[in-house]
C-alpha positions as CSV (number, residue, x, y, z in Angstrom):
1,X,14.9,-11.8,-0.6
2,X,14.0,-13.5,-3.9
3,X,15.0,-11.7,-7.1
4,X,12.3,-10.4,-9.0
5,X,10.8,-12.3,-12.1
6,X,11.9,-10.9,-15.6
7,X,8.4,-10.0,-17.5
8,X,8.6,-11.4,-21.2
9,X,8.1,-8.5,-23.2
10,X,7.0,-10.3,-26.2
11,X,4.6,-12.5,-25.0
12,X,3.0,-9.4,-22.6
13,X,-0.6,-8.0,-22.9
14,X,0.5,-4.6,-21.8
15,X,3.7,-4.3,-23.9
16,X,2.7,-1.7,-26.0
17,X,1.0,0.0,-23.1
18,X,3.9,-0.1,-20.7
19,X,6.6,0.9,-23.8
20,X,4.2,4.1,-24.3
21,X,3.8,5.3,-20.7
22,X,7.5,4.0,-20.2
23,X,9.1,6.3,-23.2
24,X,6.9,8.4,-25.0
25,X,4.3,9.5,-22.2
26,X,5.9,8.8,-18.4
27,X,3.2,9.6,-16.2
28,X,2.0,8.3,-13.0
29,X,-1.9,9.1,-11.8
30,X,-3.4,9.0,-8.5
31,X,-7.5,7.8,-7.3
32,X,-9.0,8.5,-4.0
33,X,-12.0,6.6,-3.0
34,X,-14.2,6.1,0.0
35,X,-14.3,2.7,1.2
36,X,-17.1,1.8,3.1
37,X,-15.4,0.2,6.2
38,X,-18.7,-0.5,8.4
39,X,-18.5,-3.8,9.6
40,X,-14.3,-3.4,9.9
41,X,-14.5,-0.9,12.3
42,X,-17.6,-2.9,14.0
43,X,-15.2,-6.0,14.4
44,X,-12.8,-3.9,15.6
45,X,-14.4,-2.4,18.2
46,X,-14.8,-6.3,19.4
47,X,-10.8,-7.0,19.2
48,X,-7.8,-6.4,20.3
49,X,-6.6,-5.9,17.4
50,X,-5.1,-2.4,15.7
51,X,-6.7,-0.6,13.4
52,X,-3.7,0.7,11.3
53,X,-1.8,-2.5,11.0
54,X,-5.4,-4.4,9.9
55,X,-5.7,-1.6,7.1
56,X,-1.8,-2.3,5.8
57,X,-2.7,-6.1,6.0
58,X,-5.3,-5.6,4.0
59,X,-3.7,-3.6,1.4
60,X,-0.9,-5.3,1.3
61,X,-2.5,-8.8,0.9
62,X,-4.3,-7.4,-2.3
63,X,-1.1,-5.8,-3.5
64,X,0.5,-9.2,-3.6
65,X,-2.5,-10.8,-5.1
66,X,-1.3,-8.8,-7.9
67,X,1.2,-9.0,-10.4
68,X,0.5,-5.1,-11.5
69,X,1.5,-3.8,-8.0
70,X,4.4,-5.7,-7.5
71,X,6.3,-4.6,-10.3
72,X,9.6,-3.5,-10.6
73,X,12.9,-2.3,-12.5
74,X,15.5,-5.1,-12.7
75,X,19.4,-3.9,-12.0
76,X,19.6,-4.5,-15.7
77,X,16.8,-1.8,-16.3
78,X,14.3,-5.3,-17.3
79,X,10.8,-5.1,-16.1
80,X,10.4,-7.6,-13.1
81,X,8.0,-8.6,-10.7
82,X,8.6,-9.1,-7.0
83,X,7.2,-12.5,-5.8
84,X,6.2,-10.7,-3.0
85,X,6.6,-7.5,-1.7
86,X,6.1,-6.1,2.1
87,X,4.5,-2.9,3.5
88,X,7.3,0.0,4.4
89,X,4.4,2.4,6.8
90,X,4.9,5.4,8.4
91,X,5.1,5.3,13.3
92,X,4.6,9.3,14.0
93,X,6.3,10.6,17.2
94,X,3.3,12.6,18.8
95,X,6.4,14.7,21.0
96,X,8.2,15.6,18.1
97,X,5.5,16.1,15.7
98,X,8.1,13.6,13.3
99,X,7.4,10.0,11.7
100,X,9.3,7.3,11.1
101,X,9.0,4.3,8.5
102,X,9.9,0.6,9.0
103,X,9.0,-2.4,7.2
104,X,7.1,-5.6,8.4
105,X,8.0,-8.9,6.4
106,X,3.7,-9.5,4.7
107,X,2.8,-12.8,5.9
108,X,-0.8,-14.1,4.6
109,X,-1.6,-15.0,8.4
110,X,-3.0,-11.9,9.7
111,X,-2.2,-12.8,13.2
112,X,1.2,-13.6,12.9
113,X,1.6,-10.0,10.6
114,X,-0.3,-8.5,13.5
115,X,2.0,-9.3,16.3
116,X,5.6,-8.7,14.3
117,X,3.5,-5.3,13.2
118,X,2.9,-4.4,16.8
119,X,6.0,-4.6,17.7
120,X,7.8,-2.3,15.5
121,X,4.9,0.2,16.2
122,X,6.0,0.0,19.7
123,X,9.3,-0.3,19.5
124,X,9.4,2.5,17.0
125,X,6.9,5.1,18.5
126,X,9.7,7.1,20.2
127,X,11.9,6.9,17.3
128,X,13.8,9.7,16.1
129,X,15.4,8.8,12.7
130,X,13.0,8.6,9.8
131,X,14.4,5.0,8.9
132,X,15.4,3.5,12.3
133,X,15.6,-0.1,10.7
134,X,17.8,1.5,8.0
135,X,16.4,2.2,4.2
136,X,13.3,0.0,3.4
137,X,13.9,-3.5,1.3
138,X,14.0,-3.6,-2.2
139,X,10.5,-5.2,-2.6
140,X,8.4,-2.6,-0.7
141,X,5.8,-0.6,-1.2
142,X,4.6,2.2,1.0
143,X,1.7,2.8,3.2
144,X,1.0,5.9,4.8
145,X,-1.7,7.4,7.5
146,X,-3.1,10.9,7.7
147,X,-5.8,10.2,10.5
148,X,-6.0,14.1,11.2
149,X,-8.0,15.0,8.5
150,X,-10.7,13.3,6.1
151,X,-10.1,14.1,2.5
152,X,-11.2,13.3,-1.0
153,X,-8.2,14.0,-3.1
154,X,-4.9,13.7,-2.3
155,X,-1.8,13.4,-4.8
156,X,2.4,12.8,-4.5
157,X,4.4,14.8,-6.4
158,X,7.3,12.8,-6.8
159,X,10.3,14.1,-8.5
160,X,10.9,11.4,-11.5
161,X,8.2,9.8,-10.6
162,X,8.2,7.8,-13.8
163,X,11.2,5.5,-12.2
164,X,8.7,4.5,-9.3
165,X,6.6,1.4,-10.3
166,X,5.8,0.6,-6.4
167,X,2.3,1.6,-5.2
168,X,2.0,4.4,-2.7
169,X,-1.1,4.3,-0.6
170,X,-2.3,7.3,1.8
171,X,-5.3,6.3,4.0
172,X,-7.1,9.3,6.0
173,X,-9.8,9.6,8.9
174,X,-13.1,7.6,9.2
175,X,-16.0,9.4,8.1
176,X,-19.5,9.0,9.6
177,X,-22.0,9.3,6.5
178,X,-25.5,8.1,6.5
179,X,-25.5,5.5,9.3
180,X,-21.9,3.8,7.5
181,X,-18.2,4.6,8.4
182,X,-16.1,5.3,5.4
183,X,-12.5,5.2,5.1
184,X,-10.6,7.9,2.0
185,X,-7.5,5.7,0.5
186,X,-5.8,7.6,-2.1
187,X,-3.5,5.0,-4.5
188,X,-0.7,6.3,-7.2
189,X,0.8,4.2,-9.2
190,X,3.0,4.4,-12.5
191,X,0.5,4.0,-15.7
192,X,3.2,2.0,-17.0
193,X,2.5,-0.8,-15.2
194,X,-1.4,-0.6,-14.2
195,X,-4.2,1.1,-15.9
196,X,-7.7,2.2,-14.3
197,X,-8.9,-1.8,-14.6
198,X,-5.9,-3.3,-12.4
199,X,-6.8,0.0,-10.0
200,X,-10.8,-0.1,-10.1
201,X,-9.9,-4.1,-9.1
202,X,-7.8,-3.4,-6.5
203,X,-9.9,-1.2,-4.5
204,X,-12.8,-3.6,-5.8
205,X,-10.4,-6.3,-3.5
206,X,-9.8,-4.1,-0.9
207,X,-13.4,-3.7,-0.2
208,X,-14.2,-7.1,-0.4
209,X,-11.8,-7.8,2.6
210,X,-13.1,-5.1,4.7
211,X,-16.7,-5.8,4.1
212,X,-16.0,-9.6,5.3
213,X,-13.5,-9.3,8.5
214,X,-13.7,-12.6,9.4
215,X,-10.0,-12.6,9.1
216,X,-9.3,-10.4,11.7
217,X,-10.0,-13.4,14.6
């Protein structure tokens, strides 16, 4: 694991934005959007590929296109930014009603993320510890799936929530509207590190990805 990248303070755009919701205003927010995955889950239907793994991939190759969601705090307490960071993702037990989460290393090639993917999910579908690979790396973020229920709002209350720079992203169940298949994808991040722009961008990104899905082969 490479060590995160110090952020120079005084030669920052955001300094004065970060030092307020850092100090004087810690607050985190959270945005849920519909993402119109039409042709995604048309290319889908064609492969052998997973549904859940493509959506992390696609996540996580925006998160680590960047540097706003791969932020971190340095064992010194610096701002830093990961040079990359890898999806931690929830495997639920359907006998126990219980999840666990695991981390796949991110790897730009979606095939060879797909297979290393796959294997934890199956490896991991029985599992009974909530971290059976142990506690997720350093340079995670998390990705979670709630494909019970569609919903248009959903928020983390996280207890000190302002020490969390990672994003957290929940994704929900497709939903059939006017001849197009949308997918909710509720984002929080720390306002300290990412304002509306970077997070209207990011799901901008996102969309782009699943619009086009060539990538999935």
């Amino acid at each position: 694991m490479q060590d995160p990248i110090v952020v120079d303070l005084d030669s920052w755009p955001r300094r004065e934005h970060y030092e307020h919701y850092r100090n004087a205003v810690p607050c985190t927010y959270a945005m849920t959007v519909e993402l119109d995955v039409t042709a995604f889950a048309d290319a889908l239907s064609r492969s052998v590929r997973k549904t859940y793994i493509a959506q992390i991939w696609a996540l996580a190759t925006v998160v680590n296109k960047h540097d706003e969601f791969r932020m971190c705090q340095t064992e010194s307490g610096a701002l830093g930014i990961w040079p990359i960071v890898h999806p931690a993702f929830t495997i639920f037990n359907r006998e126990r009603e219980t999840f666990s989460c695991v981390s796949a290393p991110y790897d730009a090639n979606f095939g060879a993320f797909h297979l290393s993917a796959a294997a934890l999910l199956e490896s991991h579908r029985h599992a009974t510890e909530l971290f059976p690979h142990g506690a997720p790396v350093k340079n995670s973020f998390d990705v979670s799936s709630m494909p019970w229920a569609s919903f248009t709002g959903f928020t983390l209350n996280i207890r000190d929530g302002w020490e969390h720079f990672a994003p957290i992203f929940t994704l929900g169940r497709y939903v059939q509207r006017e001849g197009r298949v949308m997918l909710p994808l509720a984002a929080q991040i720390h306002h300290a590190v990412a304002d509306g722009f970077h997070m209207a961008r990011f799901v901008n990104d996102v969309q782009e990805l699943l619009s086009e899905p060539d990538w999935l082969g």
